[in-house]
N, C-alpha and C positions, 0 to 999 in steps of 0.2 A: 560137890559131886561133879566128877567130867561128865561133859556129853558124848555120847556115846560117836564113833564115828560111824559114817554113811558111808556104802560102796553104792556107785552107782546103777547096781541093778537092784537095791533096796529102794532106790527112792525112784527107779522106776516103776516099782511095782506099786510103790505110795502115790506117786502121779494117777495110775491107773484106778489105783481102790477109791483114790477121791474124785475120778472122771465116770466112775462106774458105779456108783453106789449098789450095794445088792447082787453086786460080780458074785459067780461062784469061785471056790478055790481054782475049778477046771476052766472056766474063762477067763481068770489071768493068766495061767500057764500056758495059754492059747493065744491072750492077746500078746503076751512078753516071749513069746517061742522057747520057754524054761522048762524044763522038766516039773513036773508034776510035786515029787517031791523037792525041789529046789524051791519053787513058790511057793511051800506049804512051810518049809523054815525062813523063809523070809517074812512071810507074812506072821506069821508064830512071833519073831521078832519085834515087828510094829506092832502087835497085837500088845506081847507083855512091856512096851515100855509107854502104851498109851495113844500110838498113833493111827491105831487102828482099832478095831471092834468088829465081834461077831454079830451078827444077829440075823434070828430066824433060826 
């Protein structure tokens, strides 16, 4: 299976989720200066391939 490729504002948002634990969707889009809906697919992203997780 390939690994998936990283743009770099994916893995600035993963920097973030794992310097923030407990971030909402709207405090990442706030701390990375991304539109609302642009964090919410990237996170969506690391979400379904494992790198990320909801909770609460």
């Amino acid at each position: 299976m390939q690994q998936p490729a990283w743009k770099v504002r994916e893995l600035r948002v993963l920097r973030l989720v794992k310097g923030n634990p407990g971030a909402s969707l709207t405090d990442l889009a706030r701390l990375t200066r991304f539109e609302r809906s642009a964090a919410a697919q990237i996170l969506m992203r690391l979400i379904e391939t494992g790198l990320a997780r909801c909770v609460g």
